[in-house]
C-alpha positions, 0 to 999 in steps of 0.5 A, spaced: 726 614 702 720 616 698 720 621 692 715 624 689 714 624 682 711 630 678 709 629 671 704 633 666 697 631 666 697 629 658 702 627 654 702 626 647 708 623 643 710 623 636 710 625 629 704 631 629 703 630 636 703 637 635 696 637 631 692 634 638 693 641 641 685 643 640 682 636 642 687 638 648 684 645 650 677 642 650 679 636 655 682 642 659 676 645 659 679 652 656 677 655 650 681 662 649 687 660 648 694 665 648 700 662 645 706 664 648 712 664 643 718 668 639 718 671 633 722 665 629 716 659 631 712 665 626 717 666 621 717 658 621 710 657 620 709 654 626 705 659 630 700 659 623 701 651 624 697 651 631 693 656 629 689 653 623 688 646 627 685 651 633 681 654 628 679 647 625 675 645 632 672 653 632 677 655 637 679 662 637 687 663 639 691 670 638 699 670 640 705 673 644 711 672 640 714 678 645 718 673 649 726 674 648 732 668 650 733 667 656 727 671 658 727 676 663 722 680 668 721 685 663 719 680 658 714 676 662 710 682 664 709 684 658 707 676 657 703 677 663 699 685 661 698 680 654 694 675 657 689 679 663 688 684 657 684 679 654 682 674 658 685 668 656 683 661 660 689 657 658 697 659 655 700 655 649 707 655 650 710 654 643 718 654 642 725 653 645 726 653 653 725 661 653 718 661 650 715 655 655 720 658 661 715 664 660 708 661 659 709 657 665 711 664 669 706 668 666 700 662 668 702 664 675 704 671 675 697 674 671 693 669 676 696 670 682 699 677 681 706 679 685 712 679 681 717 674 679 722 675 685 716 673 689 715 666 686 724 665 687 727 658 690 727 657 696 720 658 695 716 652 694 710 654 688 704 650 690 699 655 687 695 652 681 697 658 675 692 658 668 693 652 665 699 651 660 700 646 654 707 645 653 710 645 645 718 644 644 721 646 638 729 644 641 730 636 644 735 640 650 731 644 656 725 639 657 722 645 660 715 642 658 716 636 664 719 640 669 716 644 676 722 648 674 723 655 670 729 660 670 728 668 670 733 673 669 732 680 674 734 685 668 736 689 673 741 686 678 743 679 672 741 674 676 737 668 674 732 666 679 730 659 679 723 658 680 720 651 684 714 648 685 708 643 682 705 651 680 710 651 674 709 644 672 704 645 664 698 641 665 700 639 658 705 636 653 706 635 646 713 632 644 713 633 636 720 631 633 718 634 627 718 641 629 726 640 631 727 638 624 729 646 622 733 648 628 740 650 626 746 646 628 748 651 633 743 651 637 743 643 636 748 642 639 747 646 645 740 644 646 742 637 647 748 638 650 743 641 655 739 635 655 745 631 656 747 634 662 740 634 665 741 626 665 748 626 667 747 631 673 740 627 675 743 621 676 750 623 680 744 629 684 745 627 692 737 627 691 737 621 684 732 616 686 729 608 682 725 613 677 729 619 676 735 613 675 731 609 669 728 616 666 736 619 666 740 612 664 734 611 658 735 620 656 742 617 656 741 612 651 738 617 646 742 624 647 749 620 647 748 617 640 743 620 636 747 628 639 752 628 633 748 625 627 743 631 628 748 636 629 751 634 623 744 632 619 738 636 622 734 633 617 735 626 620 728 624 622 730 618 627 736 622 629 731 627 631 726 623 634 731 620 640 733 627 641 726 629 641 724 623 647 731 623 650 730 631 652 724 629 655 725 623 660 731 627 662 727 633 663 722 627 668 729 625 671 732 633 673 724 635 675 724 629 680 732 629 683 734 636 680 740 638 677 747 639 680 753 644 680 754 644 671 747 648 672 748 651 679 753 655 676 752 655 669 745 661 671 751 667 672 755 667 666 748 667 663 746 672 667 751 676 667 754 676 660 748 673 655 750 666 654 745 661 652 743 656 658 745 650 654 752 653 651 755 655 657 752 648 660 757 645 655 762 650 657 762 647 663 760 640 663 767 636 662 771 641 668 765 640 673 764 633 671 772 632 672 771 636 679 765 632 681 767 625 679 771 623 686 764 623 690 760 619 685 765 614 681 761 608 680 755 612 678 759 617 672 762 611 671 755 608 669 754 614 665 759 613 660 756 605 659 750 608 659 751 613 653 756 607 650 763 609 651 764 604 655 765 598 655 760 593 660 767 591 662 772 597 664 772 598 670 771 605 673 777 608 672 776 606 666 770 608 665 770 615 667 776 617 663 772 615 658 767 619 660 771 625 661 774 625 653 768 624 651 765 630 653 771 634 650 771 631 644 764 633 644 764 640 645 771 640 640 766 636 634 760 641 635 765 647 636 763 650 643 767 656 644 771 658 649 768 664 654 775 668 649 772 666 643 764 667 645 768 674 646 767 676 654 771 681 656 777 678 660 778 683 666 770 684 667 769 676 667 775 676 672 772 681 676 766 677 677 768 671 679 767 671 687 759 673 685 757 668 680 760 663 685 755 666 691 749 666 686 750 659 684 750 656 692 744 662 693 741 658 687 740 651 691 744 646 686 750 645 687 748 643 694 745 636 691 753 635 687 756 629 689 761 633 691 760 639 694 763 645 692 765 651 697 765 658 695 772 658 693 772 651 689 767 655 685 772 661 683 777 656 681 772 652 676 770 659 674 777 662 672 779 655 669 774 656 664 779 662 661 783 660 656 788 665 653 
């Protein structure tokens, strides 16, 4: 069976990239850029940074730093009043998932109208939106890659997944050096994020030859690189592999999807104001346990990949390896538990049977190795408690 593989236009790579960002909106025939960002990336100067290579080339830009984490509907109507107020012909999405996430929503909702709850999976959004220049700041979401973004309904806490080559940027700037001041939290949740992207496109009912080798190399890059920048954010080669194992896995999830970590992940997002990468590494090591007997050579391919393997061990071997791995990790970059994050246990419990429904509503899940019922789900839920 054939996949179809969906990747931006342009891709700039490296150290600086991020100073192509001018040269880029000319060969996308643009020329009132929009910068779609947070507050942070304008205290840091990075916003100031984009800016000034803009307005070396006479290209005049203004900015939105109204987007919020894990951006929601109200978030990006705001985004949306901003770019058809001033008539802007392409958006630079600069930050962290969130604010790449919003500018790939905004491009279609401020072209094409409607409301987000429209463009929601199972829809497929083939429409072409304003065009986007993707710029992370985190090696974690690899959103810059992906036909993919997830937007919270502030009225009824559901994160809605959105799917289509609409959603794809036109462009990407992959520019470690932005990385360099992101704190150690959101290190380590970002490329636990990553880590899981690779790890759940290559086990995906849907993986396939490409999405294989993209995830097997992210795996080889995340793995032993996640620790030294946790512990070392000023570690340029660290950063550097982060930086790129992010983005091939952000190739590899965009062209086989992700599995049940992140299917079931969205609701306690949704529903309690938990970071997508940190309530993915709440739940990586136990879906990973759940899952391993539908796919044990490729889990067990996995552990090789990321080097805490030995070629040699046989799958069994390998997979407990794999499994203390993932604990280990979440120990040494402190993962909190649900209790130490400071969820209210009877409102947590109460929502179990909800959440669990919003994942299989979400679709991934579906593509799990092993394929959970309703109940399974509520079950992996409720272990995540821990008195």
């Amino acid at each position: 069976m054939s996949a179809t593989i969906i990747l931006p236009r342009i891709l700039q790579i490296g150290k600086n990239a991020c100073e192509a960002v001018a040269s880029i909106v000319t060969q996308l025939h643009c020329q009132r850029p929009l910068i779609i960002t947070d507050a942070m990336m304008v205290k840091l100067g990075y916003v100031t940074r984009i800016q000034a290579v803009l307005t070396e080339s006479d290209i005049h830009s203004e900015v939105f730093a109204d987007t919020v984490p894990e951006p929601t509907v109200a978030s990006i109507d705001a985004g949306v009043a901003a770019t058809r107020q001033g008539n802007f012909d392409c958006l630079i999405g600069l930050g962290g998932g969130s604010p790449i996430d919003s500018a790939k929503a905004i491009a279609i909702l401020a072209k094409h109208g409607g409301t987000m709850r429209d463009y929601k999976f199972p829809r497929n959004v083939t429409e072409t939106g304003l065009p986007v220049i993707a710029i992370p700041t985190t090696a974690g979401t690899g959103s810059e890659m992906t036909r993919f973004t997830i937007i919270t309904d502030d009225h009824v806490d559901e994160k809605m997944l959105c799917v289509g080559m609409g959603f794809l940027p036109a462009a990407a700037l992959v520019d470690y050096t932005l990385s360099l001041s992101v704190p150690p939290r959101v290190t380590a949740d970002t490329g636990i994020d990553a880590l899981t992207h690779a790890i759940e496109s290559y086990v995906s009912k849907k993986a396939n030859a490409y999405s294989d080798s993209q995830a097997l190399a992210a795996m080889r890059l995340l793995a032993p690189n996640l620790r030294t920048a946790y512990h070392d954010g000023k570690n340029e080669a660290a950063r550097e592999a982060m930086m790129m194992g992010a983005t091939l896995a952000g190739v590899a999830f965009s062209a086989a999807s992700v599995a049940l970590v992140h299917g079931m992940s969205r609701p306690i997002g949704a529903h309690f104001h938990v970071p997508h990468g940190l309530s993915n590494a709440m739940l990586l090591p136990t879906v990973t346990e759940f899952s391993i007997s539908g796919a044990e050579l490729r889990y067990a391919r996995c552990a090789k990949a990321m080097g805490i393997a030995e070629e040699h061990d046989n799958v069994i071997i390998a997979n407990k390896k794999l499994l203390q791995e993932l604990k280990s990790l979440n120990q040494e970059l402190q993962v909190p538990t649900l209790q130490q994050y400071g969820i209210d246990k009877t409102s947590y419990l109460n929502k179990l049977e909800l959440m669990a429904e919003q994942a299989q509503a979400s679709g991934s899940p579906g593509n799990n190795p092993r394929i959970p019922t309703i109940e399974e789900m509520v079950s992996i839920y409720q272990s995540l408690w821990q008195d």
